[in-house]
MILUM-493174 format. One line per 10 residues: number of its first residue (from 0); their letters; for each residue x, y, z of N, C-alpha, C. Coordinates in Angstrom, 1 decimal. Each point is the difference from the previous one (the first is absolute). Layout:
N
NUM> A> X Y Z X Y Z X Y Z; ...
END
This chain:
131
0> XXXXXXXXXX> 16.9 -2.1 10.6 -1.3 0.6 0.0 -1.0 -0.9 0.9; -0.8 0.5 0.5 -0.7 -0.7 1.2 -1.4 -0.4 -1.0; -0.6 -0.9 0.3 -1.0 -0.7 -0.4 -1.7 1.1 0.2; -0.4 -0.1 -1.1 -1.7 0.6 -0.4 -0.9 -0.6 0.6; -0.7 0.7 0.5 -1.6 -0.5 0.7 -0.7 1.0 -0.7; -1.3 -0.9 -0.5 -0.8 0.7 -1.1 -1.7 -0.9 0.7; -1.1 1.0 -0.4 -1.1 -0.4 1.0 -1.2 0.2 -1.1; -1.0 -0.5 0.4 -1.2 0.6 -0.9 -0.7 1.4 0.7; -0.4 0.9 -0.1 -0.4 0.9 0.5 -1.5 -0.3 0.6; -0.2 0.0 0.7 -0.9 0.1 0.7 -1.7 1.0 -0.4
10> XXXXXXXXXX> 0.4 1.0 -0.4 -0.9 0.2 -1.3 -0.4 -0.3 -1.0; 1.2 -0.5 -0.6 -0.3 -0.6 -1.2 -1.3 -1.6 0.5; 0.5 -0.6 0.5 -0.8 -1.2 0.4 -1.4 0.5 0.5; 0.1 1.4 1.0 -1.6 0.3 0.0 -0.9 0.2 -1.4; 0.6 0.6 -0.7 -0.4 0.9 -1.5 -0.7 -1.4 -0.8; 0.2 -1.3 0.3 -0.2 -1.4 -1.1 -1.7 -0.2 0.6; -0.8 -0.4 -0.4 -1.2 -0.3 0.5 -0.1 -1.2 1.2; -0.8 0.0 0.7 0.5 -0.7 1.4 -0.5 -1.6 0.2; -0.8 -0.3 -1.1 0.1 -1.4 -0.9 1.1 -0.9 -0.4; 0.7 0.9 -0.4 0.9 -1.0 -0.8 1.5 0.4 0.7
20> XXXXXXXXXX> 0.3 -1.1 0.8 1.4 0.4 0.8 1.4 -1.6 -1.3; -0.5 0.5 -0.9 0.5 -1.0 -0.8 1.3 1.2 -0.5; -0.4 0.9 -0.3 0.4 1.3 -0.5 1.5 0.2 1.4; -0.6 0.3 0.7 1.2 0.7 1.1 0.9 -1.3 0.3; -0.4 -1.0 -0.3 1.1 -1.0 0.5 1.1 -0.2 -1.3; -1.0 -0.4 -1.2 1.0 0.7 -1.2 1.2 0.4 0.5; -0.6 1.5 -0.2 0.8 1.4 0.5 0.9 -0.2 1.1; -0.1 -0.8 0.8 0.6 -0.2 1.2 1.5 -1.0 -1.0; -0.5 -1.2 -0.3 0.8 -1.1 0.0 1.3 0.8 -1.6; -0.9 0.7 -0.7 1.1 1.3 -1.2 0.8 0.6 0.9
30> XXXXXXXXXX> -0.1 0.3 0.8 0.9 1.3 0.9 1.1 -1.0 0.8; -0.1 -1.2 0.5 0.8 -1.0 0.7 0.9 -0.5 -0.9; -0.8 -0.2 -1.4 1.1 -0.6 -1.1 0.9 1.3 0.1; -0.6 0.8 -0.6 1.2 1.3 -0.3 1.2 0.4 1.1; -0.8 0.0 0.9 1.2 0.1 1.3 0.4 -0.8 0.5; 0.2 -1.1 -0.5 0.7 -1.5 -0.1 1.1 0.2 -0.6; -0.3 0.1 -1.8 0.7 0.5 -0.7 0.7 1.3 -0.1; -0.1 0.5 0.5 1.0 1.3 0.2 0.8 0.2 1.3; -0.2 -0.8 0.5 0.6 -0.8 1.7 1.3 -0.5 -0.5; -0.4 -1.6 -0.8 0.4 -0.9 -0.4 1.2 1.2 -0.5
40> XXXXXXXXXX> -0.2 0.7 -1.2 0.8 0.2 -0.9 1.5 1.3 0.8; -1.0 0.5 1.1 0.9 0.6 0.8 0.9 -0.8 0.6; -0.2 -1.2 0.9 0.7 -1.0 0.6 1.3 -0.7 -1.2; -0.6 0.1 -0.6 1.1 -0.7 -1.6 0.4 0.8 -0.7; 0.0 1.4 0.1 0.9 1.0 -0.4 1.3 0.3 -0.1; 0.6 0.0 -0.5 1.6 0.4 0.3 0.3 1.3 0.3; -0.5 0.4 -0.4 -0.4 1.5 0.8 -1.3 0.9 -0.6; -0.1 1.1 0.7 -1.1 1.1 0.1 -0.3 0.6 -1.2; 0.7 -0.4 -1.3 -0.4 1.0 -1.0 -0.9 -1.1 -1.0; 0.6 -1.8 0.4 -0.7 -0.8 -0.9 -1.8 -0.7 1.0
50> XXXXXXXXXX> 0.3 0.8 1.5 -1.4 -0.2 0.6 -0.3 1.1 -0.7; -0.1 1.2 -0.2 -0.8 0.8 -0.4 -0.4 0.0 -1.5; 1.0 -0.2 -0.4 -0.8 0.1 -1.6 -1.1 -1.1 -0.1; 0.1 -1.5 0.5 -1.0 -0.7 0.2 -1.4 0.6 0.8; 0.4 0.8 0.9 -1.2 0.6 0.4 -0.7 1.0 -0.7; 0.9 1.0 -1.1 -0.5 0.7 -0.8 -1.1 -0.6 -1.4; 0.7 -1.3 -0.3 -0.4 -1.4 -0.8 -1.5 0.4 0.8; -0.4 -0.8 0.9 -0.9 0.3 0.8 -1.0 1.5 0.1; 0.0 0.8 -0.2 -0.6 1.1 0.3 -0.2 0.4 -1.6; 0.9 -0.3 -0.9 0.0 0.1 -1.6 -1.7 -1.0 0.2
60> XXXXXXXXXX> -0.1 -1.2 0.1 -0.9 -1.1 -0.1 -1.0 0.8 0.3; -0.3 0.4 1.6 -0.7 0.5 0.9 -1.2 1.4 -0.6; 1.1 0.4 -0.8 -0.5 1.6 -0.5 -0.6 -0.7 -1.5; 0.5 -1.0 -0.9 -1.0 -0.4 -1.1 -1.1 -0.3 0.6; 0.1 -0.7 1.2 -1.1 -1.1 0.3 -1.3 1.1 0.3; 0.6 1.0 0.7 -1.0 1.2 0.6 -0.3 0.6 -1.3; 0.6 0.1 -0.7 -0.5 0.7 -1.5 -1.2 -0.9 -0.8; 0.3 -1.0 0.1 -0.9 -0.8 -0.4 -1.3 -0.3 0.8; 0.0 -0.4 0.9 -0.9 0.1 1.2 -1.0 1.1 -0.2; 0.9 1.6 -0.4 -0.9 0.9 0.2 -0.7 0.7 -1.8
70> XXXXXXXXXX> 0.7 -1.4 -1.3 -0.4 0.1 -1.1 -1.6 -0.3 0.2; -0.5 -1.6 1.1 -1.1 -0.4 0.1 -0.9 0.7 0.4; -0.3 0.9 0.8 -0.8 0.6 0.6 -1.0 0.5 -0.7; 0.4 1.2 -1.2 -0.8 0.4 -0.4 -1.2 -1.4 -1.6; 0.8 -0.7 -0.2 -0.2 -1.4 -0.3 -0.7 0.0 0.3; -0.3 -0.3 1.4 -0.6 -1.3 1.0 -1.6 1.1 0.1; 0.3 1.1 -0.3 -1.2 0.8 0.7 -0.9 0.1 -1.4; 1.0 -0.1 -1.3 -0.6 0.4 -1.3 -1.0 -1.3 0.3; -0.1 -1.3 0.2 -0.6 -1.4 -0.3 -0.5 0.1 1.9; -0.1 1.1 0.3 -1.2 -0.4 1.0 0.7 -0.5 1.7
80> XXXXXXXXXX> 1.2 -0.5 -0.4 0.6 -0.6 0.9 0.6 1.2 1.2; 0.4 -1.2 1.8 0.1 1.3 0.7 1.5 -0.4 -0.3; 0.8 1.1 -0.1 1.7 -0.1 0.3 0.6 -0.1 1.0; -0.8 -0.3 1.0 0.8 0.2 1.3 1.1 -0.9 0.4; 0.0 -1.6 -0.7 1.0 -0.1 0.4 1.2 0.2 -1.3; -0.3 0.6 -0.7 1.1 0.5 -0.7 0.8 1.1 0.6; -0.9 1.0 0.4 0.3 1.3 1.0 0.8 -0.7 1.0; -0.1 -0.6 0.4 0.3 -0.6 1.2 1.7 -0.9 -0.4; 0.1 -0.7 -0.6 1.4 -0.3 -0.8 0.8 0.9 0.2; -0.7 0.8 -1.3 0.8 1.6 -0.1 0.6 0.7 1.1
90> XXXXXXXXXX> -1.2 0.0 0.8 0.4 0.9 1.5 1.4 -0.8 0.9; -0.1 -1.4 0.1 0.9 -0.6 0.3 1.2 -0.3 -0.4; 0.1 -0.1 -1.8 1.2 0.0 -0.3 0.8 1.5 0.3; -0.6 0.9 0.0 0.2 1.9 0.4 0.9 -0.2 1.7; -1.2 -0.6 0.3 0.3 -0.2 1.6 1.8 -0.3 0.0; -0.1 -1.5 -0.5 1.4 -1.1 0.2 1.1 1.2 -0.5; -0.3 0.7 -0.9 1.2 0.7 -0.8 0.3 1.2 1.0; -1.1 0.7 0.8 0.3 1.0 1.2 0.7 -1.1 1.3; -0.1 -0.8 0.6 0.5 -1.2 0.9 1.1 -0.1 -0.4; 0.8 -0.3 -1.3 1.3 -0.3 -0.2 0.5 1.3 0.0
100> XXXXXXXXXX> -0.1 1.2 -0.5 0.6 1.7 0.4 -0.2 0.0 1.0; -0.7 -0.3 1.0 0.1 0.7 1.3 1.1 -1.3 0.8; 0.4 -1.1 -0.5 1.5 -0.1 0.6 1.2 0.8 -0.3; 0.3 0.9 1.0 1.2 1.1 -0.8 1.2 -0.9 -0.2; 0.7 -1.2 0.4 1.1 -0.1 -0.7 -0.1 -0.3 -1.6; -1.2 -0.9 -0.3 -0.5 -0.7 -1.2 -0.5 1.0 -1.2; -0.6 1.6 0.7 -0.5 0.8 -0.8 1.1 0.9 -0.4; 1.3 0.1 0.4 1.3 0.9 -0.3 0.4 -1.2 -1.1; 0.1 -1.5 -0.2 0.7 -0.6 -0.6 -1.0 0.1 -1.2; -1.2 0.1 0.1 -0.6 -0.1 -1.0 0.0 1.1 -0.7
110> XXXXXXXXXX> -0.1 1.4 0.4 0.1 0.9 -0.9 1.5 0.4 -0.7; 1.1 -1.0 0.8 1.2 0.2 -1.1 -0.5 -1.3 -1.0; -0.2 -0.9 0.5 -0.3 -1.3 -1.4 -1.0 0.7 -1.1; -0.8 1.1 0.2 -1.2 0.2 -0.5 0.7 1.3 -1.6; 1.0 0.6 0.9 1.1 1.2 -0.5 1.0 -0.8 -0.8; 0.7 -1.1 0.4 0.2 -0.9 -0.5 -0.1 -0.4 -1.4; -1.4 -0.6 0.1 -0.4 -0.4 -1.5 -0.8 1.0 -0.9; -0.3 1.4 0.7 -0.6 1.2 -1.2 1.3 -0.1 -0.7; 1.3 0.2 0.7 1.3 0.4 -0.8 0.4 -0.8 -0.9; -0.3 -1.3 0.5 0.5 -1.3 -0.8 -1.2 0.2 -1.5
120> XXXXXXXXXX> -1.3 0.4 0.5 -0.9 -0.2 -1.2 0.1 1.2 -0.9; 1.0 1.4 0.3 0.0 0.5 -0.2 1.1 0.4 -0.8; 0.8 -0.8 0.2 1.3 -0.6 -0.6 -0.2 -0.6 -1.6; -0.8 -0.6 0.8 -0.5 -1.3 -1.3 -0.6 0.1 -1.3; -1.2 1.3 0.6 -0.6 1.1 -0.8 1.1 0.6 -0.9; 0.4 0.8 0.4 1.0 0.6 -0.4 1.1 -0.4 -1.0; 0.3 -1.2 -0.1 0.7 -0.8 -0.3 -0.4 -0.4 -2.3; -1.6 0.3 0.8 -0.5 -1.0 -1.5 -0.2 1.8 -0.8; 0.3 1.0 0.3 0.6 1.3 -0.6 0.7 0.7 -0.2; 1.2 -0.9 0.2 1.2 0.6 -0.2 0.4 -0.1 -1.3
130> X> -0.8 -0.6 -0.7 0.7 -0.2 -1.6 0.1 1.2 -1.2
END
């Protein structure tokens, strides 16, 4: 499997207030870790089904992290506060998770890893009613 390039969007970084460039570099240096880490893990792979499930690991994270991200908002507005850089998280972790689907060999492996474990969890389910 060929190696992930993953970027901050360029919107997203407009969308932050134009003060504080503390925020987009964050954002910047999270997106390098991750595509480090999913690089790395591709390079050390023994093959394409134990890169992907680590990338699914990844987008599993990605999709709490955006859920959470997008728990604060209405929070942030109840106490007065602006959300934006919560919006802004959120919009980015969304982003990273559309960047890794739109590599087609990575996004075919992940949707068998993803079919994979409904079966396996669905197995498992199943399992504790069979009595």
């Amino acid at each position: 499997m060929e190696e992930i390039s993953l970027g901050v969007p360029q919107p997203i970084i407009d969308s932050l207030p134009n003060e504080d460039d503390t925020a987009a570099s964050d954002m910047q240096r999270a997106v390098e870790n991750i595509e480090s880490r999913l690089n790395q893990e591709i390079r050390g792979a023994d093959d394409d089904p134990e890169a992907a499930s680590f990338a699914l690991d990844v987008i599993e994270h990605l999709e709490n992290r955006a859920q959470r991200y997008d728990e604060f908002v209405p929070e942030l507005r109840a106490w007065g506060q602006s959300p934006i850089y919560a919006i802004a998280w959120r919009n980015l972790q969304a982003d990273l998770i559309a960047q890794l689907y739109e590599h087609e060999e990575l996004a075919e492996r992940l949707d068998r890893e993803r079919n994979a474990r409904i079966v396996e969890d669905g197995i498992s389910l199943s399992d504790l009613y069979d009595d």
